[in-house]
N, C-alpha and C positions, 0 to 999 in steps of 0.2 A: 504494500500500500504506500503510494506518496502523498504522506502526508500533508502536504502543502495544498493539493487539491481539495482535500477535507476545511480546511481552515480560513481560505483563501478569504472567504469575506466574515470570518468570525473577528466581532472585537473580543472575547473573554482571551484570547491567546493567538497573537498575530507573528505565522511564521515568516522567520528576517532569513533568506537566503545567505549562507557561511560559503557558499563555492568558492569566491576570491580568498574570503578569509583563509580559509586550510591553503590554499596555492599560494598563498603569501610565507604562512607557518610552515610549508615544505622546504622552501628557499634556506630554510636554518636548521633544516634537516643534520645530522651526523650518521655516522657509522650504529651510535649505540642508543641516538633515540630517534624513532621512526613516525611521523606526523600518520596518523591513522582517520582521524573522526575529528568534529569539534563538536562543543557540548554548550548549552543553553539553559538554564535555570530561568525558570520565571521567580521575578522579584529582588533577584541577586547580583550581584556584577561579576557572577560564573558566566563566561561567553569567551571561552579558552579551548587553544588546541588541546586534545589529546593523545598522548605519543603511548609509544607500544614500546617500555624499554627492553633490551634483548638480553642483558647481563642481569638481570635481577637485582641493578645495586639500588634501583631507586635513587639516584642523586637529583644533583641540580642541572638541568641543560641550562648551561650560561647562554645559549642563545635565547631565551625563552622567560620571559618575565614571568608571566603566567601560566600555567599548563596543570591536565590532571595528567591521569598514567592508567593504561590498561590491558589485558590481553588481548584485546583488538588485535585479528589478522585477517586479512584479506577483504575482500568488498561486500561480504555479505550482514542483515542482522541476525545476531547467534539469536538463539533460546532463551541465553541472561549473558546483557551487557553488565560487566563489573568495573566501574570506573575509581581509582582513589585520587585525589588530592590531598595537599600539606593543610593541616591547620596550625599556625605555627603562632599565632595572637591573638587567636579567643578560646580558652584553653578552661575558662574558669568557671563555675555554676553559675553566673549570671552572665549569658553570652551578649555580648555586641552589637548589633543589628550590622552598623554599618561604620567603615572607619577608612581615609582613604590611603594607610596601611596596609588593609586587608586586599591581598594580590591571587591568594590561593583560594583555597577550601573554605575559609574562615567563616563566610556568609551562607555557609548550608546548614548552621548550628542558627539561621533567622527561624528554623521550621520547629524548633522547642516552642515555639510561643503562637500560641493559639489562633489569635484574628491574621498570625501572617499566615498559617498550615492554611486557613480558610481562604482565603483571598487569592492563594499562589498554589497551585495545581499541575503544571505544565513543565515537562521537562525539554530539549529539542536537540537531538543527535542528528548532524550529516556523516551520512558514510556514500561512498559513491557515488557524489552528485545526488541525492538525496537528501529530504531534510524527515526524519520521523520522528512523530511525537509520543512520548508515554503520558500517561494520567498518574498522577500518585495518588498511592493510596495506602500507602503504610512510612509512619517515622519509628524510626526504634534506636536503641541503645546496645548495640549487638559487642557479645563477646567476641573477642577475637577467634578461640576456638571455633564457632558458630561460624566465622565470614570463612576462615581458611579451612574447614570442615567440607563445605559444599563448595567451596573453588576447586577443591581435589577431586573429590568425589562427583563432578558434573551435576549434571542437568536433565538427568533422565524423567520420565512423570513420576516415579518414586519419589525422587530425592528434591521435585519439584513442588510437592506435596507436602514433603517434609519440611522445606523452608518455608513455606507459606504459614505451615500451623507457627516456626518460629516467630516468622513476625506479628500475625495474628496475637501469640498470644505477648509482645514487650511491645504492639502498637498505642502508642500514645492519644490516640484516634480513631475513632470508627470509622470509615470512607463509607458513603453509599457510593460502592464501586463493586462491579463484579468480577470477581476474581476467579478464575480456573487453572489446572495443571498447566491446559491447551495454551494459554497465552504467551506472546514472549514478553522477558521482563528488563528492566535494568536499575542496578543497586550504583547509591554512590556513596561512599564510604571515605569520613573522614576521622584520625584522631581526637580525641577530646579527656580532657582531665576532669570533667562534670563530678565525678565520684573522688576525685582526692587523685592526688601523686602516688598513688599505689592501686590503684585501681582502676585498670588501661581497659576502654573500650572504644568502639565505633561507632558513632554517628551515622545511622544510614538509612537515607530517602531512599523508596523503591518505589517503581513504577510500571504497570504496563504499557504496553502496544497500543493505542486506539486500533478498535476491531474495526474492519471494513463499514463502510456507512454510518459509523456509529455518532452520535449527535455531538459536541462540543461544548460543553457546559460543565460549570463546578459543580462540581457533587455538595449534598451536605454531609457535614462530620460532625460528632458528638468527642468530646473528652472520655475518654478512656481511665480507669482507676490507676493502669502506670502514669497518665499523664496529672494525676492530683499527685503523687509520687515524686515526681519531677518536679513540681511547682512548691511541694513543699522544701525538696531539696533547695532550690532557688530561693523561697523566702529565709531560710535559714542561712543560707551566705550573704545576703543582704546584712544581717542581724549581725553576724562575724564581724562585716567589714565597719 
């Protein structure tokens, strides 16, 4: 599906064509990181390539102010896109919104807070001269065993099942969104110190595919008992500081 024909005259989420974008971000291409996709957040000032690094070191491409990083390979969309980014300045239980610091991840920690989850729905991947959109419909708190459990382990409808009930049950949110095995997904995954300096987890928006013909409109969402969880965490660093 191109999704740009779905959207074309929707105000709730208006897709911006990235084709120059990525042919500009190739030009700073290297040997060890490879311009794959670029990525779109609604609400954020995520609208960065995304490289495919091939050594596993995760660094910095000094050509590249902004960038996430992902197993992207080749022109197709997989099952579940896995995208990370650095968060390396809003690290604290009372996140940031917006700061013009923040070059990486940092603005994906705006979806702990409730009127933004509601308002901002919309994620926007190009991959091969393509622009496609997921819906989000799950925020969560993900252990690290939990993200790098099912990066190994694939994407089969099993294990596709099985990550659904994880986020179902650490979502912050109910989505009236419908979710199945059959859907493709994409997770975006960034650091965050929310729970304390000893207690490492991920931040991660996930999203479907919009399904062929499917309408373009925000869903409603309900607060979730992790997300009174959360809020209590937040009021209580407030009270710290």
């Amino acid at each position: 599906m191109f999704a740009s024909q779905v959207l074309k005259d929707n105000s709730v989420f208006k897709v911006e064509s990235r084709t120059e974008s990525i042919i500009e971000a190739r030009k700073k291409d290297t040997e060890q990181f490879k311009t794959v996709s670029w990525l779109r957040v609604q609400g954020t000032n995520i609208d960065y390539p995304i490289i495919n690094v091939t050594d596993d070191s995760y660094g910095f491409p000094v050509n590249n102010k902004s960038y996430g990083w992902s197993d992207i390979e080749g022109d197709k969309v997989n099952k579940k896109i896995d995208i990370s980014g650095h968060n390396i300045l809003n690290l604290s239980s009372n996140p940031i919104m917006e700061d013009d610091m923040f070059i990486y991840f940092e603005e994906l920690m705006n979806f702990v807070y409730y009127d933004f989850a509601k308002d901002n729905q919309f994620i926007q991947i190009h991959i091969d001269g393509k622009e496609y959109i997921y819906k989000i419909f799950s925020i969560n708190f993900l252990k690290p065993f939990d993200v790098n459990n099912f990066a190994r382990n694939g994407y089969g409808k099993e294990e596709t099942k099985d990550f659904l009930e994880v986020l179902n049950k650490g979502n912050l949110y109910k989505y009236d969104v419908d979710v199945n095995a059959d859907d493709k997904f994409i997770s975006l995954y960034t650091c965050t110190r929310f729970f304390g300096l000893d207690l490492s987890s991920n931040f991660t928006v996930t999203g479907r595919l919009l399904r062929e013909d499917e309408k373009v409109e925000l869903s409603s969402i309900k607060k979730t008992e992790k997300y009174d969880e959360i809020l209590q965490i937040m009021k209580d660093g407030e009270d710290d500081e």
